[in-house]
N, C-alpha and C positions, 0 to 999 in steps of 0.2 A: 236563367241568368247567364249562360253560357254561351249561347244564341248573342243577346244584347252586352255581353262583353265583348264579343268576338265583331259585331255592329260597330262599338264604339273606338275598337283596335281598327279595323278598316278603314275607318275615318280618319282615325290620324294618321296613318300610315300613306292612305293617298297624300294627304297635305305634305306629308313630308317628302315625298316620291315626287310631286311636282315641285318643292323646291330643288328637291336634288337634280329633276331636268333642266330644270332654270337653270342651277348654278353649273352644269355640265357645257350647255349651251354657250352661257358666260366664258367660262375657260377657252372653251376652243373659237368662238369667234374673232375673229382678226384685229377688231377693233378693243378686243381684251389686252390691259395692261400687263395679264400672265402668260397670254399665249404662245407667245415663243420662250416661256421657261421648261425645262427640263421636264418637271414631274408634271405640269400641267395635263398632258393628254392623258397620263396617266388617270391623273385623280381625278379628271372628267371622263373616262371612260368606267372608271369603279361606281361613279354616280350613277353613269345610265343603267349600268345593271340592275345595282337598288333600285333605280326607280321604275324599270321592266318588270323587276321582281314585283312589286307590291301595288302597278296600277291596276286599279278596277278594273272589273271585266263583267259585262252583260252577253248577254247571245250574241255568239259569233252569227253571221252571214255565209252560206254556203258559199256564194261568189262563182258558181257554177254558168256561165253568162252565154258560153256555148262548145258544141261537139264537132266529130268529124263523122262525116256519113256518106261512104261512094268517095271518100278523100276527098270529102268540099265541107268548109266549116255552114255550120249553120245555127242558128241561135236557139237558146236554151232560155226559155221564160217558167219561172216557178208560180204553182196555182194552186190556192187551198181546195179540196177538192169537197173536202168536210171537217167543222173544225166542234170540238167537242170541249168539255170541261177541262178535263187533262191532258187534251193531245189532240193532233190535229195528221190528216191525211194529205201529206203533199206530192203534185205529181211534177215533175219534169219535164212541161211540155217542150218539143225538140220540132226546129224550124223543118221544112221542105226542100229538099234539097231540086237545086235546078234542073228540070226536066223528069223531074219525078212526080207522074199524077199520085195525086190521095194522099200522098205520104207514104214514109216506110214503113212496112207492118210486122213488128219485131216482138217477140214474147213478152209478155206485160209482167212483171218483176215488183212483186210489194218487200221493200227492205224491211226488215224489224229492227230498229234502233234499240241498245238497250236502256232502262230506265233505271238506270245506275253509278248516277252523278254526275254525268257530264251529258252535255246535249245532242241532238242529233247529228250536227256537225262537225261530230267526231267521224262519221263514215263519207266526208266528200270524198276524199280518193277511194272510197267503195262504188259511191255513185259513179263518180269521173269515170270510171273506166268500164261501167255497166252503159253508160249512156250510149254508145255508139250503134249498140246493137240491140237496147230491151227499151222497151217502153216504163220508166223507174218508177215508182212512187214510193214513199218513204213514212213512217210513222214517226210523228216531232213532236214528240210531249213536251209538256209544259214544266216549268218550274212549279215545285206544289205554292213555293211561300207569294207566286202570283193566285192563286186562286182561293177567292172567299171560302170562307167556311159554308156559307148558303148554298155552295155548289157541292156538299156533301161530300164521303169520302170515296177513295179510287185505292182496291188493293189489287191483289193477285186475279183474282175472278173475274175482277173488269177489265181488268188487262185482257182475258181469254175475251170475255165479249167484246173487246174493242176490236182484236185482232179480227173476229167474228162478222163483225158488222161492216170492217173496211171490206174485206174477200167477199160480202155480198153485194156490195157497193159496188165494187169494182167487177164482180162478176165471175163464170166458168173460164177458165183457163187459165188463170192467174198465179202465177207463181211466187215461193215465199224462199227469201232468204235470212233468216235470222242469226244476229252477231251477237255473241256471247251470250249473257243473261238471259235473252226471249226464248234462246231454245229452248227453256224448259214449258212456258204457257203457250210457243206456237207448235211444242210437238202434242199439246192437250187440245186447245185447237182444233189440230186436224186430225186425232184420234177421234173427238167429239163429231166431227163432222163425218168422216168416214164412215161413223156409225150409225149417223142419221142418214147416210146416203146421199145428203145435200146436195143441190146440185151446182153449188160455188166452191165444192170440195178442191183445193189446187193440184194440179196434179203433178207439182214435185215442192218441197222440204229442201234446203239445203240451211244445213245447223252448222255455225262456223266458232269453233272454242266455246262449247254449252257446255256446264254445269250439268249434264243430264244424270251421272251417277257420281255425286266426288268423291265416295267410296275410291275409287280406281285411281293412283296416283295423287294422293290428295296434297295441295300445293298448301302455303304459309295462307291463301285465304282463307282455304277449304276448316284447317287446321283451328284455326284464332273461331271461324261458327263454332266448332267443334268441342273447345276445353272451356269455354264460357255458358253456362246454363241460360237460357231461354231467358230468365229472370233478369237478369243481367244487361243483355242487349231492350227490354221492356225498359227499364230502369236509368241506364248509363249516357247512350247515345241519345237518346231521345229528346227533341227540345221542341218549347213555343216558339212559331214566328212573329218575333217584334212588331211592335205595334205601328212602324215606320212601312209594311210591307201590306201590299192587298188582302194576303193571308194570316191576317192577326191572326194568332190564337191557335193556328193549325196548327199541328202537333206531324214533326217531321223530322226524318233522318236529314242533319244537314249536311247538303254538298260539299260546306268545308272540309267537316269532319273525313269526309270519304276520302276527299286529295291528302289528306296530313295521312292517312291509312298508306293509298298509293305510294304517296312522297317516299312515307321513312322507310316501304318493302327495298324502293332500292335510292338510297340514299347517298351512298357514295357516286352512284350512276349522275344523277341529277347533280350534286354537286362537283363533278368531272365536268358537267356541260355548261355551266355556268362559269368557269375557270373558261372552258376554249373561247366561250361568248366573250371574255373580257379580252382574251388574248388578240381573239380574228377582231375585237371594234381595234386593240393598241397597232395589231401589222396592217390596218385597211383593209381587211379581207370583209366589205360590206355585205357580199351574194351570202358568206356560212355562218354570217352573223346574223341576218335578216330570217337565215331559212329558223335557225334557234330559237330567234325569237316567236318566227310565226305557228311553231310547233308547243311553246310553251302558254301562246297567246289561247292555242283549244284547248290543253291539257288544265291549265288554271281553270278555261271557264267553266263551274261546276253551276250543281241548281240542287235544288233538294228535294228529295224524294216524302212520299206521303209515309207517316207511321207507321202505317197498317199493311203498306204493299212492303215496306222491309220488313217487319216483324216475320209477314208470312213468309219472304221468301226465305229470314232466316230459318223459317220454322221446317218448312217446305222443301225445301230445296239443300240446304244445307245441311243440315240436323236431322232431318228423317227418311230424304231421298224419297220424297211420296211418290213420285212419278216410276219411279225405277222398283221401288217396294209395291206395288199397288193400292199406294193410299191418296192418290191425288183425286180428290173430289172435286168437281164443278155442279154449285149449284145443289148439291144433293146428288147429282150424277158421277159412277166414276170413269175419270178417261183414262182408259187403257192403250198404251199403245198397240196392243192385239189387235184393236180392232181397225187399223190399217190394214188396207187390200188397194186402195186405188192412188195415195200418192205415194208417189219414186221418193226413197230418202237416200241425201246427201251428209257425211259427216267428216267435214274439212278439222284437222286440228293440226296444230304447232309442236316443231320436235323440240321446243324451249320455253314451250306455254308456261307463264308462271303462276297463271292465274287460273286456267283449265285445265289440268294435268293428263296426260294421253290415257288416252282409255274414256275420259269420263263423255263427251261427245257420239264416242265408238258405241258405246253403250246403247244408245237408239236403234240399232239395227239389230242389237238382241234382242230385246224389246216387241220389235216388230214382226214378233213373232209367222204372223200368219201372210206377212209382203213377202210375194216371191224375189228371189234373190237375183235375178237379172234387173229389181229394180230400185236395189241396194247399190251403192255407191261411198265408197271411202278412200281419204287423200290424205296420208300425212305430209304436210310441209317443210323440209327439212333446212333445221336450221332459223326457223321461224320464230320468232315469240310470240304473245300474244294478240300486240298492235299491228305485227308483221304480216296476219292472217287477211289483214282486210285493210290493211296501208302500204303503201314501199312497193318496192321494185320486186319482193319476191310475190304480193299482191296480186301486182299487174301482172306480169312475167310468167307465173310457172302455176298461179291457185286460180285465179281469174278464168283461163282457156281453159282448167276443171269443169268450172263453173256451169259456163256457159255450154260447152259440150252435152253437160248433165242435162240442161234446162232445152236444150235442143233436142237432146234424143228421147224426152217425156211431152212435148210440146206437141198439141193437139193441133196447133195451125190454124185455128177457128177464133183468133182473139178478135174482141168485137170492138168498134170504134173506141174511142177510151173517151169517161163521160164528161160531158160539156157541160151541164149544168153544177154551179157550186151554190154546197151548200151550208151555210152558216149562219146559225140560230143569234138570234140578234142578241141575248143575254152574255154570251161569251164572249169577252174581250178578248183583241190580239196579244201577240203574241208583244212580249216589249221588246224594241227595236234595238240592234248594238248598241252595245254599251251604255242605254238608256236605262236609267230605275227611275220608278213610280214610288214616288211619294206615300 
């Protein structure tokens, strides 16, 4: 019921949002009877907000269109590489720069996006600034309430296999960077593979604001898992997706839900930035108006997560610490991170993380028990919060050259053409397109 009231509130809310740009429009046009009154810009500038506030939003667009390489732009074409129920593998093919045979051959870099309400377009300035120098590809799940129920369910486990099946796809020497929430299934992952001795084994981890022990520092998200019984989060959160959506019937932690959680941690913040948004439309300041908006354009766009991959992660991750306790099973197997010895780990975190509290990241390298320490790596960010780690200027600037240094001094050199053939099973639908909803 909750789901389809919250359907029915969106609805009216856009209708209203587009009168309010209508009548905003009205106001400040020339040929407006009001527009050269006094409050006019005013009260058409409070409307644009409302109506910024409350329009719809479908999957952003990376917009990633191109790089610099040798300091010569060259263009950047996005390509499904494999697209699956839940997620899809996309890579960032990058143009040839002139007088360059073959292309450039740069360390192949699989991002792990988290799948934790918002889409993967939450890391372009991750990508952006990886692109220059690594060969990118990205994991871009799906909104759960696009995917039938006939395409069964996607929790924690298949998360491990999905991450599993791209790194053999993609192949030996492939490196992984995971942001926030994944460190915890791609440090299982590559314990799991380590121990197989695989030979798509990556040979370096860089974990950026993971959850990996929230014991250690634990923040107001950590907290709110924590004083609510298991029973509760079964129970409370949980809703059917509307019959209006591909995924009738699914049963999903919904995206809204999760941005009203974001919203109200800091609420005074968000309603400060919505105040200068009105101020910079009333002085003309269009450049710190536009940037506002286009930062709350990704932060709105959420998607909803499958039941069964939040329950566990609450159960898992939050509430039991399995991975750091030694209860994190895959499959009946358990992945220890002991049993790394072959990839290098990286554990970037934020000296203002509000969402991964210092320490809980760090914790993988204790962990790792049996990886010698020349090929341990840790970076705290100072002054960073949690978006800060993999967006902005302290990103690019001062975590980034971390990064890449790490991934350079683990780097086998032996990375093999990146694969040409795509593959995409005809049952799977795409992805829907901005701002587009399906019926």
């Amino acid at each position: 019921m909750l789901y389809t009231a919250y359907e029915m509130q969106r609805s009216w809310l856009a209708g209203a949002g587009m009168a309010a740009q209508a009548s905003s429009d009205w106001l400040l046009a020339a040929t407006s009877p009001f527009a050269w009154s006094p409050g006019a810009p005013v009260m058409a500038r409070a409307l644009e907000v409302f109506a910024h506030a409350v329009e719809p939003r479908g999957k952003p667009a990376f917009g990633l269109n191109s790089t610099m390489i040798y300091g010569e732009p060259v263009p950047v074409s996005e390509e499904v590489v494999l697209r699956k129920p839940f997620g899809q593998l996309k890579h960032f093919r990058r143009g040839v720069p002139a007088g360059v045979s073959g292309g450039k051959r740069d360390p192949r870099v699989l991002v792990v996006a988290p799948m934790s309400g918002h889409f993967a377009t939450l890391l372009r300035g991750t990508v952006e600034r990886l692109l220059p120098d690594h060969d990118v590809f990205i994991t871009d799940w799906r909104d759960a309430k696009l995917v039938p129920q006939s395409e069964g369910r996607f929790d924690l486990e298949d998360y491990v296999d999905y991450l599993i099946e791209y790194l053999e796809l993609l192949g030996p020497d492939t490196h992984i960077i995971a942001v926030c929430q994944p460190s915890v299934p791609a440090l299982a992952a590559v314990a799991l593979m380590n121990a197989d001795d695989h030979p798509c084994t990556p040979p370096s981890l860089t974990m950026m604001g993971g959850p990996v022990d929230t014991r250690k520092a634990p923040t107001a998200v950590n907290e709110l898992a924590m004083k609510r019984p298991y029973a509760w989060f079964e129970q409370m959160p949980i809703q059917e997706v509307p019959a209006i959506w591909p995924g009738a019937g699914r049963k999903v932690y919904p995206g809204f839900l999760q941005l009203s959680g974001f919203m109200s941690m800091n609420l005074a913040n968000h309603m400060k930035s919505h105040w200068e948004l009105f101020k910079h439309l009333i002085e003309g300041d269009e450049d710190s108006a536009e940037a506002t908006k286009a930062f709350y354009d990704e932060y709105r766009a959420v998607c909803d997560m499958t039941a069964e991959f939040y329950l566990q992660t609450i159960d898992l991750v939050f509430q039991r610490q399995a991975l750091a306790t030694g209860q994190f099973f895959h499959r009946g197997r358990l992945a220890d991170p002991a049993a790394i010895t072959k990839t290098a780990i990286l554990a970037i975190e934020g000296e203002r993380d509000d969402i991964s509290g210092l320490g809980q990241t760090r914790a993988a390298l204790d962990l790792a028990i049996n990886l010698a320490d020349d090929r341990k790596g840790y970076h705290m960010a100072a002054g960073a919060g949690h978006y800060g780690i993999f967006n902005g200027s302290k990103w690019r600037d001062t975590i980034a050259p971390v990064v890449e240094r790490f991934i350079r001094a683990h780097d086998t050199g032996k990375v093999a053409p990146a694969p040409l053939r795509v593959v995409v099973p005809r049952h799977v639908e795409p992805d829907v397109p901005p701002g587009v909803e399906v019926a």
